[in-house]
VMD Tcl script that builds the backbone (N, CA, C; Angstrom):
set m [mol new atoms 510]
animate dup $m
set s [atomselect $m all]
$s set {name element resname resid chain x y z} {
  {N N UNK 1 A 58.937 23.196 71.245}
  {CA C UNK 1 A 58.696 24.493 70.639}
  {C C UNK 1 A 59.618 25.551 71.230}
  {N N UNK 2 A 59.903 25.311 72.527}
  {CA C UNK 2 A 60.734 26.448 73.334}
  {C C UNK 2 A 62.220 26.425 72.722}
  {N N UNK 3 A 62.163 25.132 72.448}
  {CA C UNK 3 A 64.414 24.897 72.480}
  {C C UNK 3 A 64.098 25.341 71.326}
  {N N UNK 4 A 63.075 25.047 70.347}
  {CA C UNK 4 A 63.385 25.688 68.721}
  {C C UNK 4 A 63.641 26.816 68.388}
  {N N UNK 5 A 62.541 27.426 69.211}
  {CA C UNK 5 A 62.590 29.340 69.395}
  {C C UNK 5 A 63.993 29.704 69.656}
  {N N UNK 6 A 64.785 29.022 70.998}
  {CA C UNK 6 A 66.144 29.290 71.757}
  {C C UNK 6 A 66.848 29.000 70.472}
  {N N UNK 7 A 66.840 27.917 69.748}
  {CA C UNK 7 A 68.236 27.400 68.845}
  {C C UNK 7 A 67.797 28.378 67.880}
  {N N UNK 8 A 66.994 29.408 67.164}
  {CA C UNK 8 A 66.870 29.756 66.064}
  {C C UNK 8 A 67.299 31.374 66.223}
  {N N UNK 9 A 66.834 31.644 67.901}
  {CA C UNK 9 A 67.238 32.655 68.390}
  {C C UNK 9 A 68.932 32.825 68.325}
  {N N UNK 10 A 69.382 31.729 69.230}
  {CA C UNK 10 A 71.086 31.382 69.241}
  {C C UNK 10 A 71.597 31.752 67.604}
  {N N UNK 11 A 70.835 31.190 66.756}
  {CA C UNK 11 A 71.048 31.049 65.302}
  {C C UNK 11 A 71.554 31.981 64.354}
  {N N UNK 12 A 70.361 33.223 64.919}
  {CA C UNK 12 A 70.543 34.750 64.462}
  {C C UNK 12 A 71.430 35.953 65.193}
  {N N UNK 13 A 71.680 35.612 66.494}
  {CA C UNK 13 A 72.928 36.088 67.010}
  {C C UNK 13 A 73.814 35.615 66.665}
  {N N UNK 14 A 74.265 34.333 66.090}
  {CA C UNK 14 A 75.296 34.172 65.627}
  {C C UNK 14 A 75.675 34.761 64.577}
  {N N UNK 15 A 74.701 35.114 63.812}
  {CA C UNK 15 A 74.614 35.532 62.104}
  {C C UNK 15 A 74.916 36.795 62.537}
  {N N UNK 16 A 74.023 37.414 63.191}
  {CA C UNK 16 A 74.878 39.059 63.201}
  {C C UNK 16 A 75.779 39.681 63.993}
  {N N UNK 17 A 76.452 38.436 64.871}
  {CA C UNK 17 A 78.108 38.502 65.429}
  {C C UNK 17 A 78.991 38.202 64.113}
  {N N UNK 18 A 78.830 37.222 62.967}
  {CA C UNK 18 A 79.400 37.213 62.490}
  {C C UNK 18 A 79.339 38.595 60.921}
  {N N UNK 19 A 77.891 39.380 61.251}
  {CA C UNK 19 A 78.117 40.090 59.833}
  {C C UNK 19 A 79.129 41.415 60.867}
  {N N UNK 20 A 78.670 41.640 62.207}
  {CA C UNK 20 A 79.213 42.361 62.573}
  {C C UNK 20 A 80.796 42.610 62.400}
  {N N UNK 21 A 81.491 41.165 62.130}
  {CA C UNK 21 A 82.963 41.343 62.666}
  {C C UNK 21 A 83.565 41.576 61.138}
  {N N UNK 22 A 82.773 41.094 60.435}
  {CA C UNK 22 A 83.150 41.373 58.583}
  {C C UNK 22 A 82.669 42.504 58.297}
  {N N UNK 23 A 82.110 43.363 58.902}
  {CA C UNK 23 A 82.071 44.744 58.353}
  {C C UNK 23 A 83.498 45.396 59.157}
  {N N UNK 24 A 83.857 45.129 59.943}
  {CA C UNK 24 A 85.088 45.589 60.642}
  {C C UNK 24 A 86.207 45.431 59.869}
  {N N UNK 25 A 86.270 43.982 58.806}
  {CA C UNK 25 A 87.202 44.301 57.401}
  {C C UNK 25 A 87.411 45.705 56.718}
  {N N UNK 26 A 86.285 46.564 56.899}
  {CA C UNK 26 A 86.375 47.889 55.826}
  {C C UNK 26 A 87.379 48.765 57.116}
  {N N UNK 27 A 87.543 48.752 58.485}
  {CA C UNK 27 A 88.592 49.347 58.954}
  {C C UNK 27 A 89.880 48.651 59.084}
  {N N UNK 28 A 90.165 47.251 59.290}
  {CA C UNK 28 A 91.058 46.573 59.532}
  {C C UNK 28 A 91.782 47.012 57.728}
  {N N UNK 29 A 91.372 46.819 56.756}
  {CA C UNK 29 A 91.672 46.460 55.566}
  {C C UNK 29 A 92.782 47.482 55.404}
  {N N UNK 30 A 92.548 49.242 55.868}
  {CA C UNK 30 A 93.894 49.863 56.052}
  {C C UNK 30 A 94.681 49.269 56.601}
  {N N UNK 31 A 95.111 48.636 57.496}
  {CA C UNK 31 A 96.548 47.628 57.827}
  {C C UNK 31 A 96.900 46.490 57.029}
  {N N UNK 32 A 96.198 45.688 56.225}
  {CA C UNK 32 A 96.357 45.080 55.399}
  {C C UNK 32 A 95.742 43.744 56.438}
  {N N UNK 33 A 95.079 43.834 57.255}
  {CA C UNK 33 A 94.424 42.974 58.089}
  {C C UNK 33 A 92.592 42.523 57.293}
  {N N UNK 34 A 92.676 41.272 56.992}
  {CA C UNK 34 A 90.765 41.058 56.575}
  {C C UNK 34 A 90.603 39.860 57.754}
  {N N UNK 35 A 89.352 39.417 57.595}
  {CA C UNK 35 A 89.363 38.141 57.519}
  {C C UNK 35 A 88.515 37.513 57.007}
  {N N UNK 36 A 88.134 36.242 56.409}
  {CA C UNK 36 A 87.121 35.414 55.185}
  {C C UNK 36 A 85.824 35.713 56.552}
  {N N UNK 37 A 85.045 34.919 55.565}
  {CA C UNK 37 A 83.741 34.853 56.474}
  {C C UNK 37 A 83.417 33.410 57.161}
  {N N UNK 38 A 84.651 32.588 56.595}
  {CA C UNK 38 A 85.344 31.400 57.573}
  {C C UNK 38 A 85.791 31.461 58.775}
  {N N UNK 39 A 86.860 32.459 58.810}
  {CA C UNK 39 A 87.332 33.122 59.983}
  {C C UNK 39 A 86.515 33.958 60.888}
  {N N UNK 40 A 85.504 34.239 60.274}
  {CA C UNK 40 A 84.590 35.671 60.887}
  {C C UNK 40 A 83.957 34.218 62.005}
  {N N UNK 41 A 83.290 33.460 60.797}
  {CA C UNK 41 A 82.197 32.146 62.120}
  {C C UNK 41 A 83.472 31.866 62.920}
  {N N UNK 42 A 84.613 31.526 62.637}
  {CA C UNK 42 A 85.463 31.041 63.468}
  {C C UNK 42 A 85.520 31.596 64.598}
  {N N UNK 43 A 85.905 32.442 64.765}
  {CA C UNK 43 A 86.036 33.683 65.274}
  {C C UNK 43 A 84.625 33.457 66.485}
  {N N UNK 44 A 83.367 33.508 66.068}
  {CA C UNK 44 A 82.189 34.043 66.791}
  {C C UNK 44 A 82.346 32.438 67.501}
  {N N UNK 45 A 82.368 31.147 67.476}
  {CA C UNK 45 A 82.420 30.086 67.279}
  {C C UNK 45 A 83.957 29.859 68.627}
  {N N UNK 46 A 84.496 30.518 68.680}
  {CA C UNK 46 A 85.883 30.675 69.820}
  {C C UNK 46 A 85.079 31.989 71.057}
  {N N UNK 47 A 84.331 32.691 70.322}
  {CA C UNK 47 A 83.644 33.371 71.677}
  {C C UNK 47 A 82.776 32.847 72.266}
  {N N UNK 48 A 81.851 32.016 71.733}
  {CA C UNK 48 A 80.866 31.054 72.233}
  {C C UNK 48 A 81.155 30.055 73.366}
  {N N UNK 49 A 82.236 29.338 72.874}
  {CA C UNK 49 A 83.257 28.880 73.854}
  {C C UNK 49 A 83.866 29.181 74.687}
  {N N UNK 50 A 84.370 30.374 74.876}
  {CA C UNK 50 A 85.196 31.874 75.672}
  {C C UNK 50 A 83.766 31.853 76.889}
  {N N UNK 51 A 82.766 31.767 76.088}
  {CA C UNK 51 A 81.858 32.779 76.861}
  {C C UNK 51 A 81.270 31.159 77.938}
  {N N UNK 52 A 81.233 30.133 77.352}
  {CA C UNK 52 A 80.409 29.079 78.255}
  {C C UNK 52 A 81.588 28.485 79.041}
  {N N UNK 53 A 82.637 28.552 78.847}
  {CA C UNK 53 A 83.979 28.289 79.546}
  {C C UNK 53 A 83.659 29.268 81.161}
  {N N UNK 54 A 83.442 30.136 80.334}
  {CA C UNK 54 A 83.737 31.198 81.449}
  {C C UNK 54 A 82.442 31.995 82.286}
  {N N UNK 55 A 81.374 30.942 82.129}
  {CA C UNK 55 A 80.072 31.080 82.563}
  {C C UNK 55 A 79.636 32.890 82.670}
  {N N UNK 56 A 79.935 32.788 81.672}
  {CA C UNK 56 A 79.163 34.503 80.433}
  {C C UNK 56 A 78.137 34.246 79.468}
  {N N UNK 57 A 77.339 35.665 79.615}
  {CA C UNK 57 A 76.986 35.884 78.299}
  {C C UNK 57 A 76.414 36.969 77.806}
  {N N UNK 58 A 77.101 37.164 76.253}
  {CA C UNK 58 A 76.749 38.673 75.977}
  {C C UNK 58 A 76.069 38.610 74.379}
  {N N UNK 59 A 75.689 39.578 74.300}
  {CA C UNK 59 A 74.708 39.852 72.610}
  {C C UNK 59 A 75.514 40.211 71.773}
  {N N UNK 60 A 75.217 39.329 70.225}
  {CA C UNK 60 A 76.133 40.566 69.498}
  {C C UNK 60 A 77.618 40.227 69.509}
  {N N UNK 61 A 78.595 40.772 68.415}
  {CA C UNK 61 A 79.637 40.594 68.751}
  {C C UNK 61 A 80.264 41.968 69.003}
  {N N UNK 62 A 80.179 42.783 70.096}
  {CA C UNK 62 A 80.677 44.295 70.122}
  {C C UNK 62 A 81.993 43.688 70.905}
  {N N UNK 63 A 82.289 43.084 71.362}
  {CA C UNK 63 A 83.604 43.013 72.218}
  {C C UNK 63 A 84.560 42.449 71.165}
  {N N UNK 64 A 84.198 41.658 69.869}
  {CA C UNK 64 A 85.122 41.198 69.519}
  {C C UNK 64 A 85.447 42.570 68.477}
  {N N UNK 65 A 84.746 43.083 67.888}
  {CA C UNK 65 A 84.866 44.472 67.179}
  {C C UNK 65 A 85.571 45.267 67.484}
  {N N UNK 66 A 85.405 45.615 69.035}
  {CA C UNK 66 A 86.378 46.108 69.840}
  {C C UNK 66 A 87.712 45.702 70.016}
  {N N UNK 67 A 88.378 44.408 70.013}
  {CA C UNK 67 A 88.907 43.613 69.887}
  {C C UNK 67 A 89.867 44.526 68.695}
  {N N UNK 68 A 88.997 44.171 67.606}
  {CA C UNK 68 A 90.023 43.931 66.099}
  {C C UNK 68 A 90.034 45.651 65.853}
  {N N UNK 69 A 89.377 46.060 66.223}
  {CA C UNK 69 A 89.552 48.038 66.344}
  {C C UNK 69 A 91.110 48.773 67.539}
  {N N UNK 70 A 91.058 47.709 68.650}
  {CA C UNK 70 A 92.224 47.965 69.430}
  {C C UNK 70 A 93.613 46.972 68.549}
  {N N UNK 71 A 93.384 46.167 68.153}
  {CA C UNK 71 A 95.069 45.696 67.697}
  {C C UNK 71 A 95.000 45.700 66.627}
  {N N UNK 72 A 94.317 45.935 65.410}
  {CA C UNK 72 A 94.810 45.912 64.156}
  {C C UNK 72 A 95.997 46.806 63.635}
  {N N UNK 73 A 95.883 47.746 64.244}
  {CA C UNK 73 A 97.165 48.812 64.152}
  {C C UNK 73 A 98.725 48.469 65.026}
  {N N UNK 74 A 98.513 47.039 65.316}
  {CA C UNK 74 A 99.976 46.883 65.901}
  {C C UNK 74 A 100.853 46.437 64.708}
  {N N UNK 75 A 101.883 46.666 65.723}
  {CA C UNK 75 A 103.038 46.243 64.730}
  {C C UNK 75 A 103.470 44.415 64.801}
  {N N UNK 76 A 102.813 44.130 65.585}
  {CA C UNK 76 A 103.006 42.478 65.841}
  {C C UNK 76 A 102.221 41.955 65.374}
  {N N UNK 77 A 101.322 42.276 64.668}
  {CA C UNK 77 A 100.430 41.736 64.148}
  {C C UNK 77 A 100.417 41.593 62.345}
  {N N UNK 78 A 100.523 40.437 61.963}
  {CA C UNK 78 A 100.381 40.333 60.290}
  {C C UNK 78 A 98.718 39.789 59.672}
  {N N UNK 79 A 99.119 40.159 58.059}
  {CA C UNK 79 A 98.133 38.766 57.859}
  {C C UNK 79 A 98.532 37.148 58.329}
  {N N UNK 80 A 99.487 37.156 58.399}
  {CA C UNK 80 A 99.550 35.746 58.471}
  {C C UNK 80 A 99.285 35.260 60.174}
  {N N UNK 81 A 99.223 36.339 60.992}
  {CA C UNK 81 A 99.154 35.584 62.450}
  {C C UNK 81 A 97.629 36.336 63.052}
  {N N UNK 82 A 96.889 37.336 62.194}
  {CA C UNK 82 A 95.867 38.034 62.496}
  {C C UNK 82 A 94.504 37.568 62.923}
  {N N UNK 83 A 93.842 36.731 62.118}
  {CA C UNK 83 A 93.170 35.349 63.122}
  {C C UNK 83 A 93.406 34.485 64.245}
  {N N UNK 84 A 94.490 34.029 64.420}
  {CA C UNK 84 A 95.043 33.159 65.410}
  {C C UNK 84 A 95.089 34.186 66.150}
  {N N UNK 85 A 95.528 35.281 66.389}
  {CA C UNK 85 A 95.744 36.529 67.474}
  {C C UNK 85 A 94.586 36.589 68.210}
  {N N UNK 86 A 93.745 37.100 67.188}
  {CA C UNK 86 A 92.225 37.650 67.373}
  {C C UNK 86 A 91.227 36.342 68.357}
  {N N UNK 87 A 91.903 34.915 67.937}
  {CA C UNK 87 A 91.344 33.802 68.566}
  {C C UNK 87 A 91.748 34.270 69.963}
  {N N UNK 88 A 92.950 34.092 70.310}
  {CA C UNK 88 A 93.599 34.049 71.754}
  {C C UNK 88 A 93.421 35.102 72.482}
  {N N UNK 89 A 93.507 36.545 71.520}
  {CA C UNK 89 A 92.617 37.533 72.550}
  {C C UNK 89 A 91.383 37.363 72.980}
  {N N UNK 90 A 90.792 36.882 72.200}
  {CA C UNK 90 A 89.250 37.173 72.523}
  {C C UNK 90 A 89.386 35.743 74.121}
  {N N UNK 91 A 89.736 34.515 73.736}
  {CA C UNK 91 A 89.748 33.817 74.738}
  {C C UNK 91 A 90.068 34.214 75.961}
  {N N UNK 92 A 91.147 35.180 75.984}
  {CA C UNK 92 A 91.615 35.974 77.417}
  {C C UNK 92 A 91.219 36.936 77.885}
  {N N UNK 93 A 90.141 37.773 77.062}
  {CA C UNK 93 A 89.065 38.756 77.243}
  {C C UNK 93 A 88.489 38.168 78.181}
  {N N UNK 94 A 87.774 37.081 77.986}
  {CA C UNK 94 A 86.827 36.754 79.103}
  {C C UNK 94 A 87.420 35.821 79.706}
  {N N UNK 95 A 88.113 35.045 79.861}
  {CA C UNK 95 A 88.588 34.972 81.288}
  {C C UNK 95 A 89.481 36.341 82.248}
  {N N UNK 96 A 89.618 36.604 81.437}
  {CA C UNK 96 A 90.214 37.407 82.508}
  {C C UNK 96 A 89.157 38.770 82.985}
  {N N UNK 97 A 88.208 39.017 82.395}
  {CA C UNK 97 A 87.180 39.512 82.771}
  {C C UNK 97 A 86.359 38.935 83.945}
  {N N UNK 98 A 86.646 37.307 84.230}
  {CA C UNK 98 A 86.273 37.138 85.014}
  {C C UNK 98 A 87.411 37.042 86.086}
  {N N UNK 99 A 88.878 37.057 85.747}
  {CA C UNK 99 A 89.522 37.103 86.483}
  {C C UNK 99 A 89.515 38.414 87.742}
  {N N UNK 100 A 89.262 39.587 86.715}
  {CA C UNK 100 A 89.401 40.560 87.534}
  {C C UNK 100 A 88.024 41.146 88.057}
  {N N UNK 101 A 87.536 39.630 88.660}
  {CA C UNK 101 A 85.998 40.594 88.817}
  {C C UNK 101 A 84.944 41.411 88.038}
  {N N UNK 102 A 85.360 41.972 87.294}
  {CA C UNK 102 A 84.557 43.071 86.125}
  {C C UNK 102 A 84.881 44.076 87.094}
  {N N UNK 103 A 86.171 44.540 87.457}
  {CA C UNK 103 A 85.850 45.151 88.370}
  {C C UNK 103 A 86.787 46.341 87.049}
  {N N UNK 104 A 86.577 45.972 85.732}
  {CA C UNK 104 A 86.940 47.001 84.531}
  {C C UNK 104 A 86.375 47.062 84.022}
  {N N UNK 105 A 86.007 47.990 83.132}
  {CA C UNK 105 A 85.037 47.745 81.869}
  {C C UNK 105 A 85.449 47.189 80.353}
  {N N UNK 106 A 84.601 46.958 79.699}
  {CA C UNK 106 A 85.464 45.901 78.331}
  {C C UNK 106 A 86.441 46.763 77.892}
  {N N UNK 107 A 86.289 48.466 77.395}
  {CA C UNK 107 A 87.383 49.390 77.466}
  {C C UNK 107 A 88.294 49.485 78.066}
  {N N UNK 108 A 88.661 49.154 79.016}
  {CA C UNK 108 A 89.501 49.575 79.873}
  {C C UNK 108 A 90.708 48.363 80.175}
  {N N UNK 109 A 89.834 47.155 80.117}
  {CA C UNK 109 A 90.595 45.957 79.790}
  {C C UNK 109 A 91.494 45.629 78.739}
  {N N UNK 110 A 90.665 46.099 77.400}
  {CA C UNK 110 A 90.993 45.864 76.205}
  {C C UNK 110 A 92.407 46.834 75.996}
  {N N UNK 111 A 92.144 48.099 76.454}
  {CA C UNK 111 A 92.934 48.685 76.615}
  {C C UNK 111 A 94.738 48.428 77.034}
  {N N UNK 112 A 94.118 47.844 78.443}
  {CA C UNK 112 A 94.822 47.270 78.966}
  {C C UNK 112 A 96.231 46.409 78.080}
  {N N UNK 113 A 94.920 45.285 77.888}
  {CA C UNK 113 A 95.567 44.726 76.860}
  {C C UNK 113 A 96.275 44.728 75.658}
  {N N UNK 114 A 95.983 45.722 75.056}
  {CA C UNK 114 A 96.546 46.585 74.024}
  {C C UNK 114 A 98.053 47.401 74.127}
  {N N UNK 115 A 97.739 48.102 75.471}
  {CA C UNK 115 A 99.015 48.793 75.778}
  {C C UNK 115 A 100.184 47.766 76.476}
  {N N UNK 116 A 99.958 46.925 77.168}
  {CA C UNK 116 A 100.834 45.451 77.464}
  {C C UNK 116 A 101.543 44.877 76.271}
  {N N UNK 117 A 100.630 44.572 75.294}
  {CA C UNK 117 A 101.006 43.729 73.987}
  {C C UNK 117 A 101.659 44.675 73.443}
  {N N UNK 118 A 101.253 45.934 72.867}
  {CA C UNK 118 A 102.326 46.473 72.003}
  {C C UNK 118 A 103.952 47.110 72.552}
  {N N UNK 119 A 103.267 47.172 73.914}
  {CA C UNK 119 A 104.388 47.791 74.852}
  {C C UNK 119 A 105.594 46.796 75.501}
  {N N UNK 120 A 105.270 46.423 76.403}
  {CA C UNK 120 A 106.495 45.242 77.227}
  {C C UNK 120 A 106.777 43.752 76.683}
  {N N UNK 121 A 105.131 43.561 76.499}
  {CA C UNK 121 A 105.194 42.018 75.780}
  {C C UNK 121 A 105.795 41.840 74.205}
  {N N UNK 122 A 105.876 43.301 73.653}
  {CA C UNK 122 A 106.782 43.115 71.918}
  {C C UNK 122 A 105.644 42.188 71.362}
  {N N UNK 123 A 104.318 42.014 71.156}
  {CA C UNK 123 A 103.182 41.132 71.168}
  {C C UNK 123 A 103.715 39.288 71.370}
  {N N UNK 124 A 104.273 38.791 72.402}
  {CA C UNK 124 A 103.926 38.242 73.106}
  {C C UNK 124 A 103.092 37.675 73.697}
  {N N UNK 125 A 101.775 36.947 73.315}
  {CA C UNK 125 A 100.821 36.760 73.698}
  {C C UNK 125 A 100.914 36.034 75.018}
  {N N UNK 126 A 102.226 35.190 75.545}
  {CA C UNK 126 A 102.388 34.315 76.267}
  {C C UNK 126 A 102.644 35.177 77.720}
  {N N UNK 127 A 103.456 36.190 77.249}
  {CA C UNK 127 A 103.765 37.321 78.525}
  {C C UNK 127 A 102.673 37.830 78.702}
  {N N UNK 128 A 101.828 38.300 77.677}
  {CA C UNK 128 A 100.565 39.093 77.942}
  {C C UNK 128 A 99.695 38.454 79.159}
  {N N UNK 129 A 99.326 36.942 78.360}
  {CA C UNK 129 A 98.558 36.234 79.770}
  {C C UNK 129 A 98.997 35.526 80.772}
  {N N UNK 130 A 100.113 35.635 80.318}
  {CA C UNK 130 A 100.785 34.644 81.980}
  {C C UNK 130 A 101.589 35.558 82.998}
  {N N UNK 131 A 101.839 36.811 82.399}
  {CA C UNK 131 A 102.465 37.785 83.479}
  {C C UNK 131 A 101.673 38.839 83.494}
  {N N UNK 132 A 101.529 39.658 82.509}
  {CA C UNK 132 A 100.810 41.073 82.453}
  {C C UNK 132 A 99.343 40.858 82.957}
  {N N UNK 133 A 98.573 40.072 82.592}
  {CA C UNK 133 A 97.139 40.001 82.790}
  {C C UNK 133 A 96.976 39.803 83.950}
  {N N UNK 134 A 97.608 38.129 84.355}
  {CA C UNK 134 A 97.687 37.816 85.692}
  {C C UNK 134 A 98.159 38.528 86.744}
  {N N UNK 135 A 99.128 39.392 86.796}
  {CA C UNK 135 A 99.109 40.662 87.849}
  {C C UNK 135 A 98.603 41.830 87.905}
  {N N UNK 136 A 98.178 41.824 86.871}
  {CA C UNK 136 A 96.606 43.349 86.766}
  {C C UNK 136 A 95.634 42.384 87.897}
  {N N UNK 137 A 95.313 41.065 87.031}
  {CA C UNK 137 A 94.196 40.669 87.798}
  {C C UNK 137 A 94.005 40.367 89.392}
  {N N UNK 138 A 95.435 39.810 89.830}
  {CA C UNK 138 A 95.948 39.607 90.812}
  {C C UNK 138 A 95.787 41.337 91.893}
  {N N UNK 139 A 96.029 42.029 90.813}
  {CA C UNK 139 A 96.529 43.860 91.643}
  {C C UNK 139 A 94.976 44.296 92.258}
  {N N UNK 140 A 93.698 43.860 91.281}
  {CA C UNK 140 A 92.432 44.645 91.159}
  {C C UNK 140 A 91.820 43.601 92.762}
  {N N UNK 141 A 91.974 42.151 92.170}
  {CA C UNK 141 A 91.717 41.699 93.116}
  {C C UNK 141 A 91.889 41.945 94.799}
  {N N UNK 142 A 93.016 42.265 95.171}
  {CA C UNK 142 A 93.792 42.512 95.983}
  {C C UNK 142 A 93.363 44.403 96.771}
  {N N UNK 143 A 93.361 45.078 95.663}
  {CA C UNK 143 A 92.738 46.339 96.207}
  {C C UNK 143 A 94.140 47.363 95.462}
  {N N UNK 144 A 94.729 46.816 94.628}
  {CA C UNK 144 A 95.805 47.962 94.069}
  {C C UNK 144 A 95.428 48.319 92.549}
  {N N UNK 145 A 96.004 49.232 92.227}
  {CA C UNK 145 A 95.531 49.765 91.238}
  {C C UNK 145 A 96.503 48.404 90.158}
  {N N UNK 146 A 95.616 48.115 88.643}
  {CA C UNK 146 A 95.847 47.539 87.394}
  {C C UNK 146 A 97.131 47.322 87.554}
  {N N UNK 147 A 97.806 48.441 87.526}
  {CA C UNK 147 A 99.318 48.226 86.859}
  {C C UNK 147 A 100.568 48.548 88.235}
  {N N UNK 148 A 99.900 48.171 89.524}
  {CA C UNK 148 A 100.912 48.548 90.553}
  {C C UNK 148 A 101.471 47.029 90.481}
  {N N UNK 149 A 102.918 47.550 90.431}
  {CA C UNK 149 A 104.240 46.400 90.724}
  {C C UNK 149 A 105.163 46.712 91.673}
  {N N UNK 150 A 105.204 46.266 92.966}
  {CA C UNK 150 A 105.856 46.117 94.160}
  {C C UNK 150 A 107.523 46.316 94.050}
  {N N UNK 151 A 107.878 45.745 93.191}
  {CA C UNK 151 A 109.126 45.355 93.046}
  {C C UNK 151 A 109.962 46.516 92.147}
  {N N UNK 152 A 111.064 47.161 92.135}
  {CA C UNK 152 A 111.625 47.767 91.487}
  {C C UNK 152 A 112.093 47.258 90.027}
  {N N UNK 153 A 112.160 48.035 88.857}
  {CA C UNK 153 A 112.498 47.438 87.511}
  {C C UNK 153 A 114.043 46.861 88.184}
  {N N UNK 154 A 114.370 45.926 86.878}
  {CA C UNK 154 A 115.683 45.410 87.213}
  {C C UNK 154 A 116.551 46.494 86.987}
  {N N UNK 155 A 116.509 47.441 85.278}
  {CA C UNK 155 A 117.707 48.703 85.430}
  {C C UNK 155 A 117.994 49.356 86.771}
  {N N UNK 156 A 116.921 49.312 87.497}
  {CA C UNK 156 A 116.965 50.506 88.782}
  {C C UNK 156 A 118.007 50.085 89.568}
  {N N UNK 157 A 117.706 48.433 90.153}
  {CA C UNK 157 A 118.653 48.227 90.944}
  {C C UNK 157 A 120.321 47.678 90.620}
  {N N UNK 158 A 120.281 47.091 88.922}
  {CA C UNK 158 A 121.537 47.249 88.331}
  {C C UNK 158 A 122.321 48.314 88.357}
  {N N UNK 159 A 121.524 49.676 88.192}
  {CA C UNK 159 A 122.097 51.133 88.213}
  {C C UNK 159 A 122.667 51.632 89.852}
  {N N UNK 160 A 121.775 51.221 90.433}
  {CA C UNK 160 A 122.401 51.267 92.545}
  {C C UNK 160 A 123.468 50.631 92.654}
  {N N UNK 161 A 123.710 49.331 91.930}
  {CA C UNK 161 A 124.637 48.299 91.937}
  {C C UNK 161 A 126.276 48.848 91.349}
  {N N UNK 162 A 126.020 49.611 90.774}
  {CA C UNK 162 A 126.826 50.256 89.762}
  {C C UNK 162 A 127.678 51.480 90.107}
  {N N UNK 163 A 126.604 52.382 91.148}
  {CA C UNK 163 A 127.312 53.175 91.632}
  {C C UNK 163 A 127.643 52.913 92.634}
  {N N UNK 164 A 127.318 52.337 93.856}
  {CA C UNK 164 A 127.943 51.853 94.671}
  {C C UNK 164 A 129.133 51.305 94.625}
  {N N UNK 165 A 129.503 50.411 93.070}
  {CA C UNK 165 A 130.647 49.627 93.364}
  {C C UNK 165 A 131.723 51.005 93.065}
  {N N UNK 166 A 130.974 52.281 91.904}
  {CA C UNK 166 A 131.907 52.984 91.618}
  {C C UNK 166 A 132.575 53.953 92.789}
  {N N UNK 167 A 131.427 54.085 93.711}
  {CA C UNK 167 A 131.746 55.513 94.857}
  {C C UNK 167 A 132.746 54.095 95.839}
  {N N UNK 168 A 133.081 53.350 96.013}
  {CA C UNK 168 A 133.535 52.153 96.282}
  {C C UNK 168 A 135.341 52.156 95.688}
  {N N UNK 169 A 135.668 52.675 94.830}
  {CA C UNK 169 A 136.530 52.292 93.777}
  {C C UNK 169 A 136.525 51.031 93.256}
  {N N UNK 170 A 135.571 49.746 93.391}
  {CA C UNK 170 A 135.429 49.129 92.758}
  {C C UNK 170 A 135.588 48.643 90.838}
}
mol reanalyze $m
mol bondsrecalc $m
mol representation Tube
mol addrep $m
C-alpha cells in the first residue's frame, strides 16, 4: 500500500514537471524555441536521472523552467539543437550543484551558466563543463570567488611580449 501511494505520488510530480515545462513553450515560442510533450517527459525523465545520479531531490520542475527561461534567448541555440541543449544543461545543473557544494543558489548558477555559454564558450557546451564549470567549482570549493582565474589572459602577456621586443629594437 505504501510503494503504491510513493509510485502514484512519483506519478503526479512527474505530470506536473512535465505540464510545467510546456507551459514555458508560450515564452520560449518568441525565439522560435517549443518543445512536443515527448520532449517535455523527456526532458523531466533526464532530470530524474540528473537528480538520482547525483543523490538529489527536488519538487516540481522549477529548475528546469528556469533552465529554458535563462537560454532560450541565446544565439547558440536553434530549433534543431534546443532539446538536446536543454538535456545537457539540466544534467550539469546538478552535478555541478553538487560540485560546488550549493554553496550557490539555482540563480546564481544558472546564471553562471548562462553568462559562460553565451560569452567565452560561443555555446560550447564542452568548454562550459569541462573548463568554465569545473573552475567556478574548483574556485568556490577552494575559498575564491566563482570566476577568480590566477593566471593572466593570453592577450595580456602576448601584448608584454610585444613591447618588450619593441622597446628592445627587436
Amino acid at each position: 500500500m505504501a510503494l503504491e501511494i510513493m509510485n502514484l505520488s512519483s506519478a503526479l510530480i512527474q505530470r506536473q514537471a512535465v505540464m510545467e515545462i510546456e507551459k514555458c513553450n508560450d515564452f520560449s515560442a518568441q525565439f522560435g524555441l517549443t518543445l512536443s510533450h515527448f520532449q517535455a517527459v523527456e526532458l523531466v525523465e533526464t532530470r530524474t536521472l540528473a537528480l538520482q545520479g547525483n543523490g538529489r531531490i527536488e519538487f516540481g520542475g522549477g529548475v528546469i523552467q528556469k533552465i529554458i527561461r535563462g537560454f532560450c534567448y541565446s544565439p547558440y541555440i536553434s530549433s534543431h539543437n534546443y532539446a538536446e541543449t536543454l538535456h545537457e544543461l539540466v544534467e550539469m545543473f546538478y552535478y555541478y550543484k553538487n560540485e560546488t557544494l550549493d554553496l550557490l543558489s539555482d540563480d546564481e548558477l544558472i546564471q553562471f551558466m548562462r553568462s559562460r555559454f553565451n560569452g567565452i564558450c560561443q555555446g560550447s557546451l564542452e568548454l562550459l563543463a569541462g573548463r568554465e564549470l569545473y573552475n567556478m567549482a574548483n574556485n568556490l570549493r577552494y575559498g575564491y570567488a566563482p570566476n577568480y582565474w590566477e593566471y593572466p589572459a593570453e592577450d595580456e602577456d602576448e601584448g608584454d611580449d610585444e613591447d618588450e621586443q619593441n622597446d628592445n629594437g627587436y
